[in-house]
C-alpha positions as CSV (number, residue, x, y, z in Angstrom):
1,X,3.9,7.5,-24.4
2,X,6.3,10.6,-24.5
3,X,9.0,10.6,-26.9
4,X,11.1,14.2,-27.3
5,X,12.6,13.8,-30.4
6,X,12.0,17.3,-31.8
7,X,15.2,19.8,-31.7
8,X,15.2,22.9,-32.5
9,X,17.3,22.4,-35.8
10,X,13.8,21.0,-37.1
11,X,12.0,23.7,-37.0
12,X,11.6,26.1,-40.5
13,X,11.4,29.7,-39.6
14,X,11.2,32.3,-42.0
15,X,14.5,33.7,-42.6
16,X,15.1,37.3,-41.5
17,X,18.6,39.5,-41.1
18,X,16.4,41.7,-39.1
19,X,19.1,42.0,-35.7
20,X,19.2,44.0,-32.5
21,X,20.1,47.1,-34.2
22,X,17.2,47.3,-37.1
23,X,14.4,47.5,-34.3
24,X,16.2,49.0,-31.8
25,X,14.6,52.9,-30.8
26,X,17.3,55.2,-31.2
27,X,15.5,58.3,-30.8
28,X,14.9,60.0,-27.1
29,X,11.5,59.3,-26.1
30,X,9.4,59.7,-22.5
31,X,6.8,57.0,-21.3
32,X,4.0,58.3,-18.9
33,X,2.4,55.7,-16.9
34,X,-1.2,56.3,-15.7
35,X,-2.0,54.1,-12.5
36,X,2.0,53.7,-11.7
37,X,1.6,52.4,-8.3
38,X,-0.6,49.6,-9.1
39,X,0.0,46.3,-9.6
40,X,0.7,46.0,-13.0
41,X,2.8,48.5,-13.6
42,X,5.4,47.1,-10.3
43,X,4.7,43.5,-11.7
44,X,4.9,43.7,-15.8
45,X,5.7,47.1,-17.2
46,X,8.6,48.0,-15.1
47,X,9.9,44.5,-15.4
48,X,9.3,45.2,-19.3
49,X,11.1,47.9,-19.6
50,X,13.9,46.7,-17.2
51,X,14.7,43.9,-19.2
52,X,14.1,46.1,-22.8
53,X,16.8,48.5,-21.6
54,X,19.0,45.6,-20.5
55,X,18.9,44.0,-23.9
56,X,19.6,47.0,-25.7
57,X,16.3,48.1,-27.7
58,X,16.0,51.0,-25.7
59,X,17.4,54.8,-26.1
60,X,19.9,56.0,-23.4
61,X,17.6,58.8,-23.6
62,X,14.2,58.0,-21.4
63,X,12.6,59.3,-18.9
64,X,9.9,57.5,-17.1
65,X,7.0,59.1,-15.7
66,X,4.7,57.5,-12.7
67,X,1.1,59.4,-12.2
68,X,-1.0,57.9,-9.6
69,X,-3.4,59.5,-6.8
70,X,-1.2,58.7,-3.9
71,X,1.6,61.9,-2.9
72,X,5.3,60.2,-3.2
73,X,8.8,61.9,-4.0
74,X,10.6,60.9,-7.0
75,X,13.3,59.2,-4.8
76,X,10.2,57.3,-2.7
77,X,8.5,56.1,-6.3
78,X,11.9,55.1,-7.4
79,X,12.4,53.2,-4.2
80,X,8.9,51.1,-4.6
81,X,9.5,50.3,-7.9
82,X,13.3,48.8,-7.3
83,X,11.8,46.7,-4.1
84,X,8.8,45.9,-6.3
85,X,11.3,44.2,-9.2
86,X,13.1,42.2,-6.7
87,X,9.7,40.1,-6.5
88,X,10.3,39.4,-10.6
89,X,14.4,38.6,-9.6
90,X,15.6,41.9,-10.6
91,X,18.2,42.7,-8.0
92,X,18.4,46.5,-10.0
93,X,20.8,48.8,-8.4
94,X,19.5,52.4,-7.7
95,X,21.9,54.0,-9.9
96,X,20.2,52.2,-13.2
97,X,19.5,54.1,-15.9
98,X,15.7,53.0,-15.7
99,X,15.6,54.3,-12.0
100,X,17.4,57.1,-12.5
101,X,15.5,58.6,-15.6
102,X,12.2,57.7,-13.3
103,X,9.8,60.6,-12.0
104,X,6.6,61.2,-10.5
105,X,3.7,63.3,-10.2
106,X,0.8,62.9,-7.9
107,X,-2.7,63.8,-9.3
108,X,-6.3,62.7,-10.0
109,X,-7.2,62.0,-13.3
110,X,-9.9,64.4,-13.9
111,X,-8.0,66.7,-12.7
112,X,-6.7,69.2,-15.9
113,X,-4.0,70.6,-13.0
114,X,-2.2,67.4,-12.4
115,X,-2.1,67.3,-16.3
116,X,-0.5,71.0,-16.6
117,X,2.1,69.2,-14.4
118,X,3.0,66.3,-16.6
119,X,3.2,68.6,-19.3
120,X,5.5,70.6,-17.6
121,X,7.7,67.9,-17.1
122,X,7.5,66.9,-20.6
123,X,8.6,69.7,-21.8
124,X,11.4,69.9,-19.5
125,X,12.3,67.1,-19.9
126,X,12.2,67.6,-24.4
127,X,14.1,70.7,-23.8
128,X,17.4,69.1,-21.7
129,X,17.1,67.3,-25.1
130,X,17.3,70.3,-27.1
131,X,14.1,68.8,-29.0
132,X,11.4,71.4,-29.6
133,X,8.9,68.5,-28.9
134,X,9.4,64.6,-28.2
135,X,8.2,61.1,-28.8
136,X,5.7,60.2,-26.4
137,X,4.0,56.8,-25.1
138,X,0.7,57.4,-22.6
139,X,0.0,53.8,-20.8
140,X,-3.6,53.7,-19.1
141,X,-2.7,51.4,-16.6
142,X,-6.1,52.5,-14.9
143,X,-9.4,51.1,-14.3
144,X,-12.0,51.0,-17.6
145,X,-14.2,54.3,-16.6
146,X,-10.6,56.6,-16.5
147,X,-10.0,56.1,-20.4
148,X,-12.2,58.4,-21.8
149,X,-11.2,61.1,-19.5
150,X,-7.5,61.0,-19.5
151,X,-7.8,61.0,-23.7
152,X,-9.6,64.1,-23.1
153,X,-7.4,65.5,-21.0
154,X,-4.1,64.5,-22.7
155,X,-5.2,66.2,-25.9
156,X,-7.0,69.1,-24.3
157,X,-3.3,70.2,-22.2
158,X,-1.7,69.4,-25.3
159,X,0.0,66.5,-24.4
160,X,-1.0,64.4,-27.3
161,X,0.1,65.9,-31.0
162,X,-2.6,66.4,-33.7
163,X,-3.0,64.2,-36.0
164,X,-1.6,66.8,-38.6
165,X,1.9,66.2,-36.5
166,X,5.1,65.2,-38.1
167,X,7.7,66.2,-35.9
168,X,7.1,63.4,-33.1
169,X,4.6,61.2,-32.4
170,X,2.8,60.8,-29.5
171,X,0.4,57.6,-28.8
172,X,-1.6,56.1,-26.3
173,X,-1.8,52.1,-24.9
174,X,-5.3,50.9,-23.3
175,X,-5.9,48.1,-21.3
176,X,-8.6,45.8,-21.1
177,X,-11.5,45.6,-20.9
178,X,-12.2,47.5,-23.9
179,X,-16.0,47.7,-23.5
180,X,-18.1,45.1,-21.4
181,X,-21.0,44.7,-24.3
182,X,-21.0,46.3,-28.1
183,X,-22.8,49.3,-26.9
184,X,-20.4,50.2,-24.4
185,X,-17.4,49.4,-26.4
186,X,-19.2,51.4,-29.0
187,X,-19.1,54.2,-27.0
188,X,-15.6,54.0,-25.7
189,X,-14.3,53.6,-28.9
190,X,-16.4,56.6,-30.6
191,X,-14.7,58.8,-27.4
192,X,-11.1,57.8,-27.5
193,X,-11.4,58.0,-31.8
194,X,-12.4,61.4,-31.4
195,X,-9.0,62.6,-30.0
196,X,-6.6,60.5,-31.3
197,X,-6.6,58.8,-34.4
198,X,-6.7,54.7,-35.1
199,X,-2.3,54.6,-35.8
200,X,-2.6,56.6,-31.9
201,X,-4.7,54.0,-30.2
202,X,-2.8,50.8,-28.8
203,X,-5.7,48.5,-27.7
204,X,-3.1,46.4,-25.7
205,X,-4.0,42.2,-25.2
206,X,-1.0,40.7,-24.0
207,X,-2.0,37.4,-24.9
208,X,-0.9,38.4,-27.8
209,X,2.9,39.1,-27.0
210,X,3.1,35.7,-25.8
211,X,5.6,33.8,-27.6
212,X,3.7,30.5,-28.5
213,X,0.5,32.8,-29.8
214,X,3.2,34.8,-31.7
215,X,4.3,31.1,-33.3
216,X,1.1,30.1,-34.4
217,X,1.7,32.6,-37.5
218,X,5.2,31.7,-37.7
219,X,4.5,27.5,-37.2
220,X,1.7,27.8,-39.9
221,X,2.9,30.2,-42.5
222,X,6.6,29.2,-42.0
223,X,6.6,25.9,-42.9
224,X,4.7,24.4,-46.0
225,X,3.9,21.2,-44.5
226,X,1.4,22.2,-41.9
227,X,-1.1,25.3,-43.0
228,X,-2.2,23.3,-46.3
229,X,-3.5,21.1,-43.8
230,X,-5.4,23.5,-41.2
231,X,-8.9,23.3,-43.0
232,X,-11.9,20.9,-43.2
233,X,-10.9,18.5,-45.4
234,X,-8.2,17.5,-42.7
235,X,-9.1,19.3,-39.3
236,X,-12.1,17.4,-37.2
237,X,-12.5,20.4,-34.2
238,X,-10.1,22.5,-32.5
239,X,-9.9,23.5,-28.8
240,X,-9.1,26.3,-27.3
241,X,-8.8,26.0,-23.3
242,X,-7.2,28.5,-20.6
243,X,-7.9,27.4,-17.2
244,X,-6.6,28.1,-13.9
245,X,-6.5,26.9,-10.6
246,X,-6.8,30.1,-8.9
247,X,-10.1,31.2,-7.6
248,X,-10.8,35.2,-6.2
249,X,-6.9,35.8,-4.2
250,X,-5.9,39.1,-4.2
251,X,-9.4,40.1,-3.3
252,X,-10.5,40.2,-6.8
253,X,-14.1,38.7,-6.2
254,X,-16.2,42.4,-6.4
255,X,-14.4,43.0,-9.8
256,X,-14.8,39.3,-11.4
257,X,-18.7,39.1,-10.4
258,X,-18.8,42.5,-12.7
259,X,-17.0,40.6,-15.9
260,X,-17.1,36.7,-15.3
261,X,-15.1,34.2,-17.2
262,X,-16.8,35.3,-20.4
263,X,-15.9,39.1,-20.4
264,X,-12.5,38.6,-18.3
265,X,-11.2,36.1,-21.0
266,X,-13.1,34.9,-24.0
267,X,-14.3,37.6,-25.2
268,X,-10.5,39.1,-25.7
269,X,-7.8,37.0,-25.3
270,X,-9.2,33.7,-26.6
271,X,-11.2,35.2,-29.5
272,X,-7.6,36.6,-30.4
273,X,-6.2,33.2,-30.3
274,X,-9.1,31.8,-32.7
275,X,-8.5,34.4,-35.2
276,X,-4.8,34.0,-35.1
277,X,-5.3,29.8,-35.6
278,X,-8.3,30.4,-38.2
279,X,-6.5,33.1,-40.2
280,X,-5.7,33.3,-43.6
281,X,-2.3,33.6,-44.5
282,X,-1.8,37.5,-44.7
283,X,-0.5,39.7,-48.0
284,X,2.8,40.6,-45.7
285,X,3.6,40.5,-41.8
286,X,2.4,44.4,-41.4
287,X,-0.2,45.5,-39.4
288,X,-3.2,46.2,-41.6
289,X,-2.7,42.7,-43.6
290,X,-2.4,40.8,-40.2
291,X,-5.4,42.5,-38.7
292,X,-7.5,42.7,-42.0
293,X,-7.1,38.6,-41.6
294,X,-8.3,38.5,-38.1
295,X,-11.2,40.8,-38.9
296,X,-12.3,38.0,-41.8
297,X,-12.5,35.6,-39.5
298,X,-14.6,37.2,-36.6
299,X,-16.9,38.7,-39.6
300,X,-17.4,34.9,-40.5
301,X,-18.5,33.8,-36.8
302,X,-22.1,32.2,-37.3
303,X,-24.1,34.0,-35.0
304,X,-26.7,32.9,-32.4
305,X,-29.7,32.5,-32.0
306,X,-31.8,32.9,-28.6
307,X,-32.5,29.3,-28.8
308,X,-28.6,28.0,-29.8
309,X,-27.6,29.8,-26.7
310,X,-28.9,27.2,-24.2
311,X,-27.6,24.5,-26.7
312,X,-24.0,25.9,-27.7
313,X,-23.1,26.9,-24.4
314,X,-22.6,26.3,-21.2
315,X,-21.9,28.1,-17.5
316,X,-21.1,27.6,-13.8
317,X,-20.2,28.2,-10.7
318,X,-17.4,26.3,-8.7
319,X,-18.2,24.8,-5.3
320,X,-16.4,25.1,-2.1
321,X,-13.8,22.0,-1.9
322,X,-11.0,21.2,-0.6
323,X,-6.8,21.3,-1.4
324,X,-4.5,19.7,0.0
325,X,-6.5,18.9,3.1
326,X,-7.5,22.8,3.3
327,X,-11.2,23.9,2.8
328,X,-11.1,25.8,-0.3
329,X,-14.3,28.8,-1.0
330,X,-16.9,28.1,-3.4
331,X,-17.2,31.2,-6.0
332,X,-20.6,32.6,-4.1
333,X,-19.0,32.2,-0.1
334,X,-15.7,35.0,-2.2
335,X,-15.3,38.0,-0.7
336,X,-16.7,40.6,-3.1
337,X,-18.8,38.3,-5.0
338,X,-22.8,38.5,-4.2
339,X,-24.1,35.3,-2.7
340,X,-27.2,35.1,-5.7
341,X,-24.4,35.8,-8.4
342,X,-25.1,34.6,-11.6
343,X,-21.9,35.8,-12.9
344,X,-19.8,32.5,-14.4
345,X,-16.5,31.0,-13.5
346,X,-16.4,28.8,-16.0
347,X,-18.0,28.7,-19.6
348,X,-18.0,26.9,-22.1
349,X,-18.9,27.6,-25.9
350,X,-19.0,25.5,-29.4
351,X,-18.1,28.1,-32.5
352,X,-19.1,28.2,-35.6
353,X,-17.0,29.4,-38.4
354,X,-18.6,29.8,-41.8
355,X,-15.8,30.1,-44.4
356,X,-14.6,28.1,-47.5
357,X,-11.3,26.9,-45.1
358,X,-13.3,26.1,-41.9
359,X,-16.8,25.4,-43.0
360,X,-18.4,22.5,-40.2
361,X,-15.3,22.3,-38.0
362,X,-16.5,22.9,-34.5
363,X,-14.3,25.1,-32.6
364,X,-15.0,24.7,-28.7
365,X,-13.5,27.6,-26.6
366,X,-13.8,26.3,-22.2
367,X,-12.1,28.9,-19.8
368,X,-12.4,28.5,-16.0
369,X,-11.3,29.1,-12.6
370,X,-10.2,26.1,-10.3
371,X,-9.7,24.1,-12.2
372,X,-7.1,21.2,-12.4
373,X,-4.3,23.3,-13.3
374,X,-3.0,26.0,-14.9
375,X,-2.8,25.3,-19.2
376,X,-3.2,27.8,-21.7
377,X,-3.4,25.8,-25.0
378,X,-5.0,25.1,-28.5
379,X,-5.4,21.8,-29.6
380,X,-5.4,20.8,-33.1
381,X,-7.7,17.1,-33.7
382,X,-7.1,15.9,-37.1
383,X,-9.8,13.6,-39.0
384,X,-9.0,10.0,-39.5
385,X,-7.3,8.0,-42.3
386,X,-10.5,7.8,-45.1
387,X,-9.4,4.1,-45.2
388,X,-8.8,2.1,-41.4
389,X,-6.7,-0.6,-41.9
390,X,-5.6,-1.1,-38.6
391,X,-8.5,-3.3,-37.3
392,X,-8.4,-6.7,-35.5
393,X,-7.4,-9.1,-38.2
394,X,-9.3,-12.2,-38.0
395,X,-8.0,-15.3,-38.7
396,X,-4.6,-14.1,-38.4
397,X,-4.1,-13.5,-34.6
398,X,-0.8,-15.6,-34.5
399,X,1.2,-13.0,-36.0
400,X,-0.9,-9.9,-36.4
401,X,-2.3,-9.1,-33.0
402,X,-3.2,-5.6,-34.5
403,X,-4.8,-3.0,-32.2
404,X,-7.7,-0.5,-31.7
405,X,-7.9,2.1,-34.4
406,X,-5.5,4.4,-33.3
407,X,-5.8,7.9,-32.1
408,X,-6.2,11.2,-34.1
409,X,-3.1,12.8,-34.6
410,X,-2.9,16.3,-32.5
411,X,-1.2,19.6,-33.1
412,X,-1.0,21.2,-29.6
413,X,0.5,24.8,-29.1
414,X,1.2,24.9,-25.4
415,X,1.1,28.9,-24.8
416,X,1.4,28.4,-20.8
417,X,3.0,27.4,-19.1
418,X,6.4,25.1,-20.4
419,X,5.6,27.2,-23.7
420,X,6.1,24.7,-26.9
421,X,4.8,22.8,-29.2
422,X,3.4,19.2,-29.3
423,X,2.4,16.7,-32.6
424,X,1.0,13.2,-31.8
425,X,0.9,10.1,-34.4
426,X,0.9,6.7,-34.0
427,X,4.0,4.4,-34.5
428,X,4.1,1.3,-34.3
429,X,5.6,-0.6,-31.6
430,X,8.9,-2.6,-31.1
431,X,8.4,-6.6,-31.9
432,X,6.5,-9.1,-34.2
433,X,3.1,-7.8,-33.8
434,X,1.2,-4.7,-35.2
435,X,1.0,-2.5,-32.2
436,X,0.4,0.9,-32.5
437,X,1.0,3.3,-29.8
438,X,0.7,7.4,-29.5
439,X,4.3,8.9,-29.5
440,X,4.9,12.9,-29.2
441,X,7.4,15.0,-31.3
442,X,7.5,17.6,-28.3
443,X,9.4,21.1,-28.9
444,X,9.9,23.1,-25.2
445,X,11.2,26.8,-25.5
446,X,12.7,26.5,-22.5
447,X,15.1,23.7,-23.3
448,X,15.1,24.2,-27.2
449,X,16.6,27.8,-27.0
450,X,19.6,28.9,-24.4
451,X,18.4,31.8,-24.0
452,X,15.4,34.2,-21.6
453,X,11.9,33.9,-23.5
454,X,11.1,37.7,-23.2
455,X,7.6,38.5,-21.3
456,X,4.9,39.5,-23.5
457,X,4.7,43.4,-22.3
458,X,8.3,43.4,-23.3
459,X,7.1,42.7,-26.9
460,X,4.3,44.8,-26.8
461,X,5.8,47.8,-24.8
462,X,8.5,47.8,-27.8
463,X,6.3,47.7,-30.4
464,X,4.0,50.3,-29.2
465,X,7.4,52.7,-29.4
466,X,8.2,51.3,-32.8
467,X,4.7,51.9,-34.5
468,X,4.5,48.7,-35.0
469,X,0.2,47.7,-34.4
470,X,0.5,43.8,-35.5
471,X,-0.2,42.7,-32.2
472,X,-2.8,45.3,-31.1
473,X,-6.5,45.6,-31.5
474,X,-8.0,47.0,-34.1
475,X,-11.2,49.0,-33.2
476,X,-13.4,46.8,-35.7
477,X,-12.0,44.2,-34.2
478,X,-13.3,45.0,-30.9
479,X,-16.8,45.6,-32.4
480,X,-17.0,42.0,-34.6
481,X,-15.8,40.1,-31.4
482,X,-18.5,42.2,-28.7
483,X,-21.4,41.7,-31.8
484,X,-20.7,37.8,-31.2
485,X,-20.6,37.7,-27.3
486,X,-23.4,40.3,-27.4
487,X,-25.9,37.8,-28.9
488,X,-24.5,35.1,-25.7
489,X,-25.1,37.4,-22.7
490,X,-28.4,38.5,-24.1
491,X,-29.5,35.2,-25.0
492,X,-28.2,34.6,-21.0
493,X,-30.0,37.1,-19.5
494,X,-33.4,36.1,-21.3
495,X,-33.1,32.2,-19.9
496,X,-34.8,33.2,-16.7
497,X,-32.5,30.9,-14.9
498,X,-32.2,31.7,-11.1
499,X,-28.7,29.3,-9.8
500,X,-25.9,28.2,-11.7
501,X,-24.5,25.0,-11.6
502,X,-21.9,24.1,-9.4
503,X,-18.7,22.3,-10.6
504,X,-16.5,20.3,-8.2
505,X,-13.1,22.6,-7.8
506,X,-9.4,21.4,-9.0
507,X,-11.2,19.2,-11.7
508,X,-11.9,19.7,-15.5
509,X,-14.9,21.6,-14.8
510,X,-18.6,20.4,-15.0
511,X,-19.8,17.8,-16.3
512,X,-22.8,19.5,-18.8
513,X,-19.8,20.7,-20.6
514,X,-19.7,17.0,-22.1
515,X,-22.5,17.5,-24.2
516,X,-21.0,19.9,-26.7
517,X,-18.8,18.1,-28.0
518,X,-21.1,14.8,-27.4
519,X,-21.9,13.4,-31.1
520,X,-18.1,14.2,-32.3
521,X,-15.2,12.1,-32.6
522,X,-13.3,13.5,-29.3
523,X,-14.1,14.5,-25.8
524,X,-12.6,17.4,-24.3
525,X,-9.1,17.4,-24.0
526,X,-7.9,16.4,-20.2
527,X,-6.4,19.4,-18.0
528,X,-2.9,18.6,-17.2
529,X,0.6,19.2,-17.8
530,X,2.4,18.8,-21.3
């Protein structure tokens, strides 16, 4: 039974008189955009920055820069972006600021003459300004094996400042992957670190600029009725699920069988989310105290051993199907993918986290592709009531016909889609017997606030320009969450096995995932809408 009786008037949130104006930029600054003809940057960034500009926390003064390998005029990359935003409804004119102040340079990335150029333009650019040198943002929209380089480069032409600058600052936002094991990650890290300092390094995740990840801090440590709560004495397990319904579109089968669902998603995004639900509360909402919390937790992870790898996790492959009356691939007939792949579209893992707030509350983490639908979510199962007293009354069925035990009550954050937020308890039901039924206090975003819930790269992008590293990766971050998902793939690649298992698409994935949470008091929580 659904019941929507939470408003928004009912939720606590910490007060702030922190407006528009305290976090708008107000000083000139030029973005450069590494891979600017891909797909991310004509989906999200320019979106981003579209929107950011709109709502006022931009400069009047910014100049966008586009470098990718392809030869194109300003006016042509201008042109590609504005048809590109109509596909994210932005009908932007081609007089707008944002595509006016937009530029381009054509160039390969080991290449120290296209950076000469960029330079060039920077400088131009700072001097229209009258600055003798200017903020700068460097985004690496670019494949993995491109980071090192263009850090080397960027600091070699003199495009980045020293560390020893105080003038302007100049920093630089990475994408994932950020490594695909702990020695490679190692490695990256030890490159980029040795041209830039940590407050220069933006390790972006935007998972982490979602609103509904954002509100876990702000539903926990905002109101006093729910953190004292979130610990074993109350919690049973949490989940953690992100699963899709998409399989390889968009031709993405030869880089997926390179990452799988572990590397693609778990290892970042979801272990981000764990941290942020498991956290303590932090000294103040800057970076360090946020991160330093997040770090405790991943340092607390219980480790693997070769022989809890078979037993705390689980792997597979989805077969070929069928939707809508349509035959539908199976993961190893995708283009791109290697038809004795052993790379997983769906796993499946039961944590361990060994502190005094979380000690023996399983956390189960499940990500996977086609699957029943598309849910990003974690679900919060409390324990029962130490004392049951709604049992079948014997002897006394005339006038207490009183039900089953009821169910647990459950804290879900919704983070995709129909982002909001969910508690289920049991109430007892209309009439003379003792019925009890599960009702929902539901909170949508959509419908709780009049207003348009900003895209995560908006948050991020601004931040980045702020200084502001609350919501980006630390670097021993990175290497506490690769040291934990190190032990996995190892203990993966040891097991001999030959064949995944095949799952049955547009379901809740296979059935061996039933057995780790077999034992407890709940099964897996059912895919579907909230």
């Amino acid at each position: 039974m659904k019941t929507s009786i939470l408003r928004k008037s009912d939720l606590q949130s910490v007060p702030t008189d922190v407006g528009i104006d305290a976090i708008k930029i107000k000083e000139p600054v030029s973005i450069v955009i590494f891979g600017a003809s891909g797909d991310l940057n004509k989906r999200k960034l320019m979106p981003a920055l579209y929107h950011l500009y709109q709502d006022g926390y931009l400069p009047e003064q910014i100049s966008i820069i586009g470098v990718s390998r392809s030869p194109m005029t300003d006016e042509a990359f201008r042109n590609l972006i504005q048809t590109s935003m109509k596909d994210a409804k932005i009908d932007a004119p081609a007089t707008h600021p944002i595509l006016q102040n937009m530029f381009y340079i054509a160039g390969n990335v080991d290449d120290a003459a296209a950076f000469k150029k960029i330079l060039a333009k920077l400088e131009d650019l700072e001097k229209q300004r009258k600055q003798a040198c200017g903020n700068r943002l460097f985004y690496l929209s670019v494949a993995p094996d491109f980071f090192s380089v263009i850090v080397k480069n960027l600091s070699e032409n003199k495009l980045t400042y020293p560390r020893s600058q105080t003038e302007a600052w100049s920093r630089v936002i990475i994408e994932k992957p950020f490594g695909t094991d702990l020695a490679s990650a190692c490695k990256l890290n030890d490159s980029v670190k040795s041209f830039l300092s940590e407050s220069q390094i933006y390790r972006i995740d935007h998972y982490l600029g979602k609103e509904t990840v954002q509100n876990i801090l702000s539903f926990r440590f905002g109101n006093s009725i729910f953190d004292p709560l979130l610990n074993n004495k109350y919690v049973d397990s949490v989940q953690v699920t992100v699963a899709e319904p998409l399989g390889m579109e968009g031709k993405r089968g030869a880089y997926y069988d390179t990452a799988g669902a572990m590397r693609d998603m778990m290892q970042n995004h979801m272990m981000q989310v764990v941290a942020l639900t498991a956290m303590e509360p932090p000294s103040a909402l800057d970076a360090q105290s946020i991160r330093d919390e997040k770090v405790k937790v991943l340092r607390s992870l219980v480790p693997f051993t070769a022989a809890e790898v078979d037993a705390y996790t689980v792997r597979a492959q989805y077969a070929a199907g069928e939707l809508d009356g349509k035959p539908v691939k199976g993961y190893l007939q995708e283009e791109g993918v290697k038809p004795d792949s052993m790379t997983e579209s769906y796993t499946a893992i039961k944590l361990r986290i060994d502190n005094w707030r979380w000690a023996g509350v399983p956390f189960y983490m499940r990500h996977g592709k086609r699957l029943k639908k598309k849910v990003t979510e974690v679900a919060i199962y409390f324990k029962d009531p130490p004392l049951n007293l709604f049992h079948q009354a014997a002897g006394n069925a005339d006038l207490c016909m009183i039900a089953d035990r009821p169910k647990s009550n459950v804290l879900v954050f919704r983070i995709q889609p129909h982002e909001g937020l969910r508690l289920s308890v049991a109430c007892k039901q209309p009439g003379l017997r003792v019925q009890l039924e599960e009702v929902d206090m539901d909170f949508n975003y959509e419908k709780g606030f009049a207003q348009r819930v900003p895209e995560a790269y908006e948050r991020l992008i601004l931040d980045s320009l702020r200084g502001d590293q609350s919501l980006y990766t630390r670097s021993d971050e990175v290497d506490y969450q690769w040291r934990f998902f190190d032990a996995i793939l190892k203990g993966w690649a040891a097991s001999g096995q030959k064949k995944l298992p095949q799952y049955t698409p547009f379901t809740d994935g296979p059935e061996d995932a039933r057995r780790l949470v077999s034992g407890g008091r709940h099964s897996w929580r059912a895919i579907k809408d909230m």
